[in-house]
Backbone as JSON, one array per atom type, in Angstrom:
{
  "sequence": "XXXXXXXXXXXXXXXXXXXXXXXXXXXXXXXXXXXXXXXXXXXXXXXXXXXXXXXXXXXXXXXXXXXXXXXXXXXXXXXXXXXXXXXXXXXXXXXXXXXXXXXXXXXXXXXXXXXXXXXXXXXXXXXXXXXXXXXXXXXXXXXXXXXXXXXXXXXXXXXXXXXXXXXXXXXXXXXXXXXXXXXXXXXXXXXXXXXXXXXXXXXXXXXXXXXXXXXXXXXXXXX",
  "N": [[-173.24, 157.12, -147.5], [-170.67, 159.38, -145.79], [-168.03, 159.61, -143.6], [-166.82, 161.82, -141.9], [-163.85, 162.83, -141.21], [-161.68, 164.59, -138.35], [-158.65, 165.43, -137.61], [-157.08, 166.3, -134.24], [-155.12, 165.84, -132.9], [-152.37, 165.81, -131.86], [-149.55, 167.6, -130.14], [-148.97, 170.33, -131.13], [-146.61, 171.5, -130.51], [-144.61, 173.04, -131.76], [-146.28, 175.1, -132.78], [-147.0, 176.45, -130.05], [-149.7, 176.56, -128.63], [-153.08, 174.65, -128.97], [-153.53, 174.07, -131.84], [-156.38, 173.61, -132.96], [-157.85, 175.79, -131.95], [-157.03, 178.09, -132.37], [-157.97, 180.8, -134.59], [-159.35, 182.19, -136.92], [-160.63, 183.85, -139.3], [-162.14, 184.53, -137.42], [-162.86, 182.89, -136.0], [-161.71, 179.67, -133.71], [-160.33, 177.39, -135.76], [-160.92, 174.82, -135.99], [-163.64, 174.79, -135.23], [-164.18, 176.19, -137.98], [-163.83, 173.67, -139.76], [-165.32, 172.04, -139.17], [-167.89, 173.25, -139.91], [-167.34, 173.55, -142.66], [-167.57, 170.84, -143.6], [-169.88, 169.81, -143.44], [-172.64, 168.21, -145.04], [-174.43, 167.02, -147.16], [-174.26, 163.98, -147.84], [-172.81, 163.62, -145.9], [-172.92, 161.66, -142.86], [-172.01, 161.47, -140.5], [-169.6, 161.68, -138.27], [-166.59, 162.44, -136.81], [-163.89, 163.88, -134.33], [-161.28, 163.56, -133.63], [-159.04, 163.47, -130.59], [-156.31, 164.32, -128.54], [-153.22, 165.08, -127.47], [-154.03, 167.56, -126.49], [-156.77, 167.33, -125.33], [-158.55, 168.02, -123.15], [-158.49, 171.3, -123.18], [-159.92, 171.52, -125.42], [-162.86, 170.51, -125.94], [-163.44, 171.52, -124.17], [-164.06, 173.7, -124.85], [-164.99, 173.59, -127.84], [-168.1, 173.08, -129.04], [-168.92, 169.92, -129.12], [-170.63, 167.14, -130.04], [-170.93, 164.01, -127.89], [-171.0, 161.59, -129.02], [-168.92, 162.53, -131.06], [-166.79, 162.51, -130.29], [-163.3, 161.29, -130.56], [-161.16, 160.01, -128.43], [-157.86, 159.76, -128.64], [-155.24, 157.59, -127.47], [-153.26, 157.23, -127.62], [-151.35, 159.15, -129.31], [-149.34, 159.78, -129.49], [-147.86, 158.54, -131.28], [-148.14, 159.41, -133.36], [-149.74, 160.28, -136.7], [-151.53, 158.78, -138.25], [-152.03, 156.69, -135.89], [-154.32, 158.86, -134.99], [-156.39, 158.27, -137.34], [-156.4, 155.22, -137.36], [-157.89, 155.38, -135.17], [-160.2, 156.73, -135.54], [-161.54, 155.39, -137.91], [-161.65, 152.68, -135.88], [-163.61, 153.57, -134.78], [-166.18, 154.09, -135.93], [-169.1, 153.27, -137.26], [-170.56, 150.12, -137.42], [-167.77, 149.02, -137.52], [-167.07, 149.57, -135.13], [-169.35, 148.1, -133.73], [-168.89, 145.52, -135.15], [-166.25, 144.98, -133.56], [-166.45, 144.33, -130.71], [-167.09, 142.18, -130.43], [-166.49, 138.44, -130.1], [-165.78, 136.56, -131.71], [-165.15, 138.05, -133.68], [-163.41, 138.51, -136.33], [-164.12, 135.8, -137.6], [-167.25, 135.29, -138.14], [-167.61, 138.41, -138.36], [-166.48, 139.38, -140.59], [-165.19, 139.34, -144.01], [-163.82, 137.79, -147.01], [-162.24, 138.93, -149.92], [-162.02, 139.07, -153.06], [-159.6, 138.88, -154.15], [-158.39, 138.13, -151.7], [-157.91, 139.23, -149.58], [-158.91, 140.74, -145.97], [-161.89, 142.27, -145.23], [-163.14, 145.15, -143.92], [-166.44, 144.84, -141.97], [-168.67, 147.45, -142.76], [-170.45, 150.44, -143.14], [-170.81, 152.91, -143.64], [-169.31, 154.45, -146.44], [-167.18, 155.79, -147.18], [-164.41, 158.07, -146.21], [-163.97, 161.4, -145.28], [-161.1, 162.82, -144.64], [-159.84, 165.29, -143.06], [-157.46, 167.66, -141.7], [-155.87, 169.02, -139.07], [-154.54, 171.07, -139.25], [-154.62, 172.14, -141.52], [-156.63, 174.11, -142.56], [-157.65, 175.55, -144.39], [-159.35, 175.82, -146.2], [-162.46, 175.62, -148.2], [-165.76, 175.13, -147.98], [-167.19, 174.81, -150.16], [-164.79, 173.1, -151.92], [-164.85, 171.39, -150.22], [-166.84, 170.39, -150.8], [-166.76, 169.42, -153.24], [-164.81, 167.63, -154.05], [-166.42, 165.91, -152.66], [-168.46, 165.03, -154.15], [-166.73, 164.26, -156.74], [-166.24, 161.87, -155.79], [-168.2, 160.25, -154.98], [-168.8, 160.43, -158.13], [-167.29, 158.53, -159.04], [-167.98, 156.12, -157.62], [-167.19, 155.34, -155.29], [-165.15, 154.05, -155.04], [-162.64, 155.29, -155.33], [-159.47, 157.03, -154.6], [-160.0, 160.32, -153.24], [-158.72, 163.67, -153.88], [-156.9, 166.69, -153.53], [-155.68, 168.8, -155.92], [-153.92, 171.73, -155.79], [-151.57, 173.48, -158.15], [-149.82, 171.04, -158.85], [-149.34, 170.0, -157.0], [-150.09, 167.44, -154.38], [-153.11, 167.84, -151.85], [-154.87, 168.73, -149.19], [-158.24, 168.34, -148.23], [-158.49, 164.56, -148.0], [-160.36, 161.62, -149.55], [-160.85, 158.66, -148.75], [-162.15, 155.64, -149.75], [-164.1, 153.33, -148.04], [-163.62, 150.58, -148.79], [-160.72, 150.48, -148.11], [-160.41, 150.77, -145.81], [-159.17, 148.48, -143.59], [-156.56, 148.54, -145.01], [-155.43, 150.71, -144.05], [-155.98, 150.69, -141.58], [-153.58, 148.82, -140.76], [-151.71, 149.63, -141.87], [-147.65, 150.77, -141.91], [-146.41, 151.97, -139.38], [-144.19, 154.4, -139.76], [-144.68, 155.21, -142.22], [-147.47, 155.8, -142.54], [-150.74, 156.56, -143.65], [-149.89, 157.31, -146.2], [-148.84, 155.53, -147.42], [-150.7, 153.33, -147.97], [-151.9, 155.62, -150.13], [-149.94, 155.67, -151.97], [-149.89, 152.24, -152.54], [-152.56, 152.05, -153.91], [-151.79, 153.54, -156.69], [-152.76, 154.15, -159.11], [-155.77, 154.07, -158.75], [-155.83, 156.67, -157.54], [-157.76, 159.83, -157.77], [-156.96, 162.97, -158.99], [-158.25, 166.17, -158.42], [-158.15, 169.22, -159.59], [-157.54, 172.21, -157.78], [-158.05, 175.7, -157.24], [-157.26, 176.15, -154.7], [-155.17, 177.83, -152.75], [-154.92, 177.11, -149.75], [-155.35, 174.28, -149.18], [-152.88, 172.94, -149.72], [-151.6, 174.46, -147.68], [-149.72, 174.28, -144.43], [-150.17, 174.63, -141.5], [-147.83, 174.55, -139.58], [-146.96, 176.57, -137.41], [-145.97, 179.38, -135.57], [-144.97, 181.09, -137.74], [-145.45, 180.63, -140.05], [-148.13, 180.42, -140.04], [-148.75, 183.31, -139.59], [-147.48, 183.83, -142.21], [-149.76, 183.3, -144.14], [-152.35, 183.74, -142.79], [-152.51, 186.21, -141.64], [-151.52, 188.48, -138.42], [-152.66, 186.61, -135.93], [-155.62, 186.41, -133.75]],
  "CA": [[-172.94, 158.03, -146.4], [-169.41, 159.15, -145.23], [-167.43, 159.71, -142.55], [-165.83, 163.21, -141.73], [-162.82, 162.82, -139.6], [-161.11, 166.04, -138.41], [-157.62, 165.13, -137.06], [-156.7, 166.9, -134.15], [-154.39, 164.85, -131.93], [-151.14, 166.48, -131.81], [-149.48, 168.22, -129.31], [-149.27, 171.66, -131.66], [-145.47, 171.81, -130.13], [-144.02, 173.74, -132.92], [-147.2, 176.11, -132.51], [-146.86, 176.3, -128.9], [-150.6, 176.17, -128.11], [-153.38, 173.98, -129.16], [-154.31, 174.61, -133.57], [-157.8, 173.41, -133.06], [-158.1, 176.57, -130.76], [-156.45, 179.18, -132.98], [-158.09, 181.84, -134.37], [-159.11, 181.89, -138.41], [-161.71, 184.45, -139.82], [-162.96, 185.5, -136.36], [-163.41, 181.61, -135.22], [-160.92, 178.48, -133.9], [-159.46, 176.38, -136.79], [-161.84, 173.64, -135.76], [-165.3, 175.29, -135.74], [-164.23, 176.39, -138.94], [-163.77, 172.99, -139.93], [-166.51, 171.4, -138.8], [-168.85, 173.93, -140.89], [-167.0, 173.08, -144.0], [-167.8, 169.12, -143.62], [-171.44, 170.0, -143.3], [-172.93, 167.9, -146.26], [-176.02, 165.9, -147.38], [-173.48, 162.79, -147.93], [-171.68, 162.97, -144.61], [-173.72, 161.04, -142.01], [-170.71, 160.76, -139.28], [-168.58, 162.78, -137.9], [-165.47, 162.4, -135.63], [-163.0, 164.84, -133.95], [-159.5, 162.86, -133.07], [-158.57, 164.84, -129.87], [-155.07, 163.67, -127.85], [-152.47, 165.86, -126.38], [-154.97, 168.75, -125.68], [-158.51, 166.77, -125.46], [-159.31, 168.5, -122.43], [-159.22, 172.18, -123.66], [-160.75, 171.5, -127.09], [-163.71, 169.8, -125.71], [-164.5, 172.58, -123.44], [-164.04, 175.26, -125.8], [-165.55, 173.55, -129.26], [-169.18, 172.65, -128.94], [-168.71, 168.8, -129.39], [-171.59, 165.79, -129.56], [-169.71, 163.15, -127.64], [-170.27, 160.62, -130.01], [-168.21, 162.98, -132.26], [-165.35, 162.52, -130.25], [-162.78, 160.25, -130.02], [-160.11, 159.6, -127.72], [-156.57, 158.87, -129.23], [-154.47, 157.51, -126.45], [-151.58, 156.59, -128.16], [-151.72, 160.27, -129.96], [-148.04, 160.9, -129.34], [-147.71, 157.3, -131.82], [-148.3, 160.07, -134.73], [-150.82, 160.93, -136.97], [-151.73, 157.19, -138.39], [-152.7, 156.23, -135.01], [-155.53, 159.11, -134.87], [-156.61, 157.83, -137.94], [-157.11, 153.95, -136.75], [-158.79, 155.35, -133.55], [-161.37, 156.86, -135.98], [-161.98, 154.56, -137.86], [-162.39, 151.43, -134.86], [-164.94, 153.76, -133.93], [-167.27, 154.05, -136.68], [-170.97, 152.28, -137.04], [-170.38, 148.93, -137.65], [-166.8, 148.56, -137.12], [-166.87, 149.74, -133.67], [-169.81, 147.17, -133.01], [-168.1, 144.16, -134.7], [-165.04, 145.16, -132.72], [-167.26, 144.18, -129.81], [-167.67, 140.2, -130.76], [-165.58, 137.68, -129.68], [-165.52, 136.09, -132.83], [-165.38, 139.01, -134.84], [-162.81, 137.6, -137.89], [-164.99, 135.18, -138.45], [-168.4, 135.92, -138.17], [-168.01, 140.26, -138.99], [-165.64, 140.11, -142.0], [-165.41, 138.22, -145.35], [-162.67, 137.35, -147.7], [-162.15, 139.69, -150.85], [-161.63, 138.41, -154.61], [-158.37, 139.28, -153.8], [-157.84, 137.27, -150.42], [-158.01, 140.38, -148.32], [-160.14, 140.63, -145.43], [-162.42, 143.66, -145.38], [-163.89, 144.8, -142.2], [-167.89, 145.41, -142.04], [-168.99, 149.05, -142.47], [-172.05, 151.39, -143.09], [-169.76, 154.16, -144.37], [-169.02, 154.25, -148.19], [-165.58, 156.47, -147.57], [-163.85, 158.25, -144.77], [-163.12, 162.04, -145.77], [-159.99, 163.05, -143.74], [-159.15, 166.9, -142.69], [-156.46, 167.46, -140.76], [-156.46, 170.47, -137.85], [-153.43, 172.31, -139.73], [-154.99, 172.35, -142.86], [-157.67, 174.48, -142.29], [-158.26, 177.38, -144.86], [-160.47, 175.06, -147.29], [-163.88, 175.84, -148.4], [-166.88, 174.3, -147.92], [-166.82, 174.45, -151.68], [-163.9, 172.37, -152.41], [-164.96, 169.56, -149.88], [-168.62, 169.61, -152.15], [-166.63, 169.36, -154.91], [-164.41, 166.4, -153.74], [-167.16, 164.45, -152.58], [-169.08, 165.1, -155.85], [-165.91, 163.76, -157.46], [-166.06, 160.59, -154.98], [-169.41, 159.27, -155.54], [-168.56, 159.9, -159.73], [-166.4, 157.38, -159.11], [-168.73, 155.21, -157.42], [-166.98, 155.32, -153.85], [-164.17, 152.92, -155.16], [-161.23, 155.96, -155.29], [-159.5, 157.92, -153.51], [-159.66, 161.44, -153.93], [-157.95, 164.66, -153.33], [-156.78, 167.92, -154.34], [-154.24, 169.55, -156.56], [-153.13, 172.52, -156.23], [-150.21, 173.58, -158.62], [-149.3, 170.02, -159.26], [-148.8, 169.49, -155.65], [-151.44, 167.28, -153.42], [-153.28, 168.43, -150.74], [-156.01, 167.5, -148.32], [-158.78, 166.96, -147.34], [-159.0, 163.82, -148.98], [-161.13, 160.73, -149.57], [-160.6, 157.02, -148.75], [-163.02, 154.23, -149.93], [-164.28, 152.3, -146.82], [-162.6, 149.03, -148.74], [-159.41, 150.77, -147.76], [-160.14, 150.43, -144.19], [-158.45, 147.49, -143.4], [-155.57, 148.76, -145.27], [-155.21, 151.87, -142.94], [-155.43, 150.05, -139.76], [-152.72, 147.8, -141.14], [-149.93, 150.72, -142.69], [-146.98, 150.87, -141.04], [-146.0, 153.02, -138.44], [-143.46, 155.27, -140.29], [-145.29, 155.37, -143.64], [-148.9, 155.9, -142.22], [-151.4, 156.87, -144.8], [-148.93, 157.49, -147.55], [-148.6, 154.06, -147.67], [-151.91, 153.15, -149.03], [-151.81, 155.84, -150.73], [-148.76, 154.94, -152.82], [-150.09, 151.71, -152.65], [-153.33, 152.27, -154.67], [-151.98, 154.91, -157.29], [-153.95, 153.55, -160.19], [-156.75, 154.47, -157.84], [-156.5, 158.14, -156.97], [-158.6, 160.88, -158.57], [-156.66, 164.06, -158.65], [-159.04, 167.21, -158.2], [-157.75, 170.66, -159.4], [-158.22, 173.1, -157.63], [-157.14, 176.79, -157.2], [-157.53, 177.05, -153.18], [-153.85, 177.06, -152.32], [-154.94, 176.04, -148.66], [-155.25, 172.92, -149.07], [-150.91, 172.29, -149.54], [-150.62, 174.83, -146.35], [-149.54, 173.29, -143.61], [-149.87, 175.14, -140.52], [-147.4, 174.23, -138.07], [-145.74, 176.87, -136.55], [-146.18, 180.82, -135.79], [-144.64, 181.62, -138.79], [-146.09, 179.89, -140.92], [-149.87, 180.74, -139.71], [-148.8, 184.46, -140.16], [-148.09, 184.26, -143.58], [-151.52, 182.58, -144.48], [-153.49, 184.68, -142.25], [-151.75, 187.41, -140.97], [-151.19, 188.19, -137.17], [-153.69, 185.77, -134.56], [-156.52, 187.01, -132.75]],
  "C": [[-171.43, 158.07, -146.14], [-169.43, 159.44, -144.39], [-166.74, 160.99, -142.33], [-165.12, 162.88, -140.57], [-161.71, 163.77, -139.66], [-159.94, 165.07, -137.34], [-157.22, 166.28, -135.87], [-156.14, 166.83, -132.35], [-153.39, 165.03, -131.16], [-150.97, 167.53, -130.89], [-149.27, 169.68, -129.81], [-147.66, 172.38, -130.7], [-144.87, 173.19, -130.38], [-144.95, 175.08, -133.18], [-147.13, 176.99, -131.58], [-148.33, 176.91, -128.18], [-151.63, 175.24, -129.06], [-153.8, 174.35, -131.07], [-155.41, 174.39, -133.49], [-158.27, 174.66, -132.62], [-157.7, 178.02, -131.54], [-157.45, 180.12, -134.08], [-158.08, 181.88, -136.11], [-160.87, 182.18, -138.86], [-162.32, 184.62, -138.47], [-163.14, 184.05, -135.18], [-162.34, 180.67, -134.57], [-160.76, 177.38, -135.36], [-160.97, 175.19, -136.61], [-163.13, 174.04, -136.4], [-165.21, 175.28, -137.62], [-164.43, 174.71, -140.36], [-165.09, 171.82, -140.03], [-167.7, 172.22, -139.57], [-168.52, 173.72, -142.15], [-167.31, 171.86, -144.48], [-169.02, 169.12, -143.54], [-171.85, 169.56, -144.39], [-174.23, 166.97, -146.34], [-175.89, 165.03, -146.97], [-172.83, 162.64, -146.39], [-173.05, 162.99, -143.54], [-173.09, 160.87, -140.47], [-169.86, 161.76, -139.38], [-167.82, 162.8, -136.63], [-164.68, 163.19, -135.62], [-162.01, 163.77, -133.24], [-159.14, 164.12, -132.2], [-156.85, 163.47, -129.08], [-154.55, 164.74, -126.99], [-153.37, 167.2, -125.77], [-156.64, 168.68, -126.05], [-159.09, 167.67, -124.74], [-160.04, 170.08, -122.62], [-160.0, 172.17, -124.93], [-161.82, 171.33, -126.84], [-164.1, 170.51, -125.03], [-164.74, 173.83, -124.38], [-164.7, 175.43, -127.1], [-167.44, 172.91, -129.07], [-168.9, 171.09, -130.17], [-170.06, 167.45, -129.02], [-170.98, 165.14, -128.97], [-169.67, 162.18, -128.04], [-169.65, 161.01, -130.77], [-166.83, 163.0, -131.65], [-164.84, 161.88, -129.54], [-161.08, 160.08, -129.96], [-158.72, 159.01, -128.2], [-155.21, 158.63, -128.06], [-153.09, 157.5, -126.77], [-151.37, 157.98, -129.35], [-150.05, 160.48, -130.24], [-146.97, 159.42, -130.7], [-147.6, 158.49, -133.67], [-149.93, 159.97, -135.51], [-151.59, 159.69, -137.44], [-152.52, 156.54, -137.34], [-154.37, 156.84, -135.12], [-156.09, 158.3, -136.4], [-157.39, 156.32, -138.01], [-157.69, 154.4, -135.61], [-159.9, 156.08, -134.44], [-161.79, 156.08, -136.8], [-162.51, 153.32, -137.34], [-163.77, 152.21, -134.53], [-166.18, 154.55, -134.61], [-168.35, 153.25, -136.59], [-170.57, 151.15, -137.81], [-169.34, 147.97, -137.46], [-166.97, 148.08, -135.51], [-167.93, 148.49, -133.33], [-169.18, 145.7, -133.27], [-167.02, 144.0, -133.99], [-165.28, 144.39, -131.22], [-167.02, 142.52, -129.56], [-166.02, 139.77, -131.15], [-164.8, 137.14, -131.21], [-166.01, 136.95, -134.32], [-164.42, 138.66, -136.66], [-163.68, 136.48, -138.52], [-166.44, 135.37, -138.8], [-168.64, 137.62, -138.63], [-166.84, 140.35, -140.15], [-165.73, 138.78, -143.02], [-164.32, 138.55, -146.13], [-163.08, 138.13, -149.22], [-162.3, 138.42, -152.05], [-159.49, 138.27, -154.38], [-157.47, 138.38, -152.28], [-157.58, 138.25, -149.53], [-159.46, 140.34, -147.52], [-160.82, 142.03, -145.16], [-163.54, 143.85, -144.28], [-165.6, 145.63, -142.61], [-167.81, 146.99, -141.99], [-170.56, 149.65, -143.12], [-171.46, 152.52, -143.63], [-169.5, 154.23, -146.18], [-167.86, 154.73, -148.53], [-165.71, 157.23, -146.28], [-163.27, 159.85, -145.23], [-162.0, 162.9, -144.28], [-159.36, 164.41, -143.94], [-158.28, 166.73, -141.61], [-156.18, 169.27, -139.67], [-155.21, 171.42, -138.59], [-153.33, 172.57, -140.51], [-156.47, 173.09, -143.12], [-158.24, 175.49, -143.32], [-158.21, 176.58, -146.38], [-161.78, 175.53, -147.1], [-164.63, 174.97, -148.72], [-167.13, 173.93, -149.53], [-165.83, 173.46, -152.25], [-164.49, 171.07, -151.61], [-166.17, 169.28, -150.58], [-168.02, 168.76, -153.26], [-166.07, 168.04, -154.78], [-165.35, 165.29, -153.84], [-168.3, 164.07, -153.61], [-168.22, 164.37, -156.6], [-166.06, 161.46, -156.86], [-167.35, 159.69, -155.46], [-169.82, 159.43, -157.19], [-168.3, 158.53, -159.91], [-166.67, 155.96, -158.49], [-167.93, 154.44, -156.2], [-166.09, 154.39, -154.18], [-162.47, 154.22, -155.56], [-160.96, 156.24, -154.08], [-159.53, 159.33, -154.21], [-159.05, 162.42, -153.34], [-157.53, 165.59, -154.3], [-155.46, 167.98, -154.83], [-154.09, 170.53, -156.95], [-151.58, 173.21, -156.6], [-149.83, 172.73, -158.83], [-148.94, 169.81, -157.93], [-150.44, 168.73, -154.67], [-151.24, 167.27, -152.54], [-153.97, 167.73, -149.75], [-157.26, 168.68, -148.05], [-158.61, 165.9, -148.18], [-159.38, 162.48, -148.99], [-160.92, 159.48, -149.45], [-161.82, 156.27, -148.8], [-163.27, 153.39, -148.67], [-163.44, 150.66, -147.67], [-161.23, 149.3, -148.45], [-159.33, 150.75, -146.23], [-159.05, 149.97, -143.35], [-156.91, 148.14, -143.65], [-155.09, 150.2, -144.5], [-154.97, 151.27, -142.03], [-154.33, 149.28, -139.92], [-151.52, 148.25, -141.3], [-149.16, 150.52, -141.18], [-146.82, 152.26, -140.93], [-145.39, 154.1, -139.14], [-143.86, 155.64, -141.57], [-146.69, 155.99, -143.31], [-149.8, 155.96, -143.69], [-150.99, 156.68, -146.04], [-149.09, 156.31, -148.18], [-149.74, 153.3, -148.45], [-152.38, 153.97, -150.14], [-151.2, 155.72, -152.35], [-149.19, 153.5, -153.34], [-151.32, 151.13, -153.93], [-153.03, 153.19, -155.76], [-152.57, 154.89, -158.48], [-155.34, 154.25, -159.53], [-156.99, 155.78, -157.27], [-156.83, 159.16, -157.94], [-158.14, 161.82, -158.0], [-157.48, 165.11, -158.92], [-158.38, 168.08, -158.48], [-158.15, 171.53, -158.92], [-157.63, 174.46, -157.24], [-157.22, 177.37, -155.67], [-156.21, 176.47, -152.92], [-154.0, 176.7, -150.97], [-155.01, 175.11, -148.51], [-153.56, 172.45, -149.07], [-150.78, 173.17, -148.56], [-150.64, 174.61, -145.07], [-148.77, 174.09, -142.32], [-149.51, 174.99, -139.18], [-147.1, 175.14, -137.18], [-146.24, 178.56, -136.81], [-145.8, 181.65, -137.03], [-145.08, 181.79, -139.93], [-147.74, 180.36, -140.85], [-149.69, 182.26, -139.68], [-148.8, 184.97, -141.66], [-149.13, 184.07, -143.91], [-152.24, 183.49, -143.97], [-153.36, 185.96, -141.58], [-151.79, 187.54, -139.14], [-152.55, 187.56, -136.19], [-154.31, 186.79, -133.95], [-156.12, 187.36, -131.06]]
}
């Protein structure tokens, strides 16, 4: 089973209203999002909300175990990231127990400690990366359980990678752990023996919609 976690934490500054909320094929960025992650394999599903929790949450039809609270949101994108993962099925309960290092985790081959889970991988969309098809995340996570849930994976289009893309629950640990200024990357980089590049010809996945300008070329003028 995975994890779908939609990032969408950020104060959308550079936008100057919320991207989850914006306006893409007739719908918000989000919805759209959340129909694309729709899969056999994904069992879980979290929405990272922060600087604009309150309208998103009235406006997106949300379970409220699907969504979770990033307080420290303005910490960057890394943070939402460890606030979805603590609050997955199994983490989130050994998180709970006093004597959770010893009793809820166990010691690698390697001498790393690897935190309990129920998850098998974690696939990670991000709210400004939105104009992916439900097709490409099949195809990913078709690629993921090839590989027998021990990569990572992700896309490439043009020789450039994109996202969404896949982390191994034994990478857990190593997420909650990256530093601050590196976030993700960092394990990324870290594992590169380990990632399964995906081709694929949807150039949304490298575009990276911050800013009015930017979300006009891609889609032409907002609803």
């Amino acid at each position: 089973m995975l994890a779908a976690v939609i990032l969408s934490g950020g104060a959308s500054s550079r936008m100057g209203s919320p991207k989850a909320l914006l306006a893409y094929q007739g719908r918000p960025f989000l919805e759209h999002l959340l129909e694309v992650t729709v899969h056999p394999k994904i069992g879980v599903r979290r929405v990272v909300l922060g600087a604009h929790a309150e309208p998103i949450a009235k406006n997106i039809a949300l379970a409220v175990d699907e969504i979770v609270i990033n307080a420290d949101w303005e910490k960057g994108q890394l943070s939402s990231i460890q606030a979805a993962i603590r609050s997955l099925p199994g983490i989130k309960e050994a998180a709970t127990q006093k004597d959770r290092t010893q009793q809820q985790t166990h010691v690698t081959a390697h001498g790393t400690q690897q935190l309990p889970h129920t998850t098998d991988g974690l696939l990670l969309c991000l709210i400004d990366h939105p104009l992916i098809s439900g097709a490409l995340v099949n195809y990913l996570i078709e690629q993921f359980y090839a590989a027998a849930c021990t990569k990572i994976v992700l896309p490439v289009y043009e020789g450039r990678r994109g996202h969404p893309l896949i982390f191994p629950a034994s990478l857990y640990e190593e997420l909650l752990r990256a530093p601050e200024d590196k976030g993700a990357r960092a394990v990324v980089w870290a594992h590169a023996a380990d990632v399964v590049e995906v081709p694929t010809e949807e150039e949304g996945c490298i575009l990276n919609l911050n800013d009015p300008e930017t979300l006009h070329r891609a889609t032409g003028p907002t609803d």
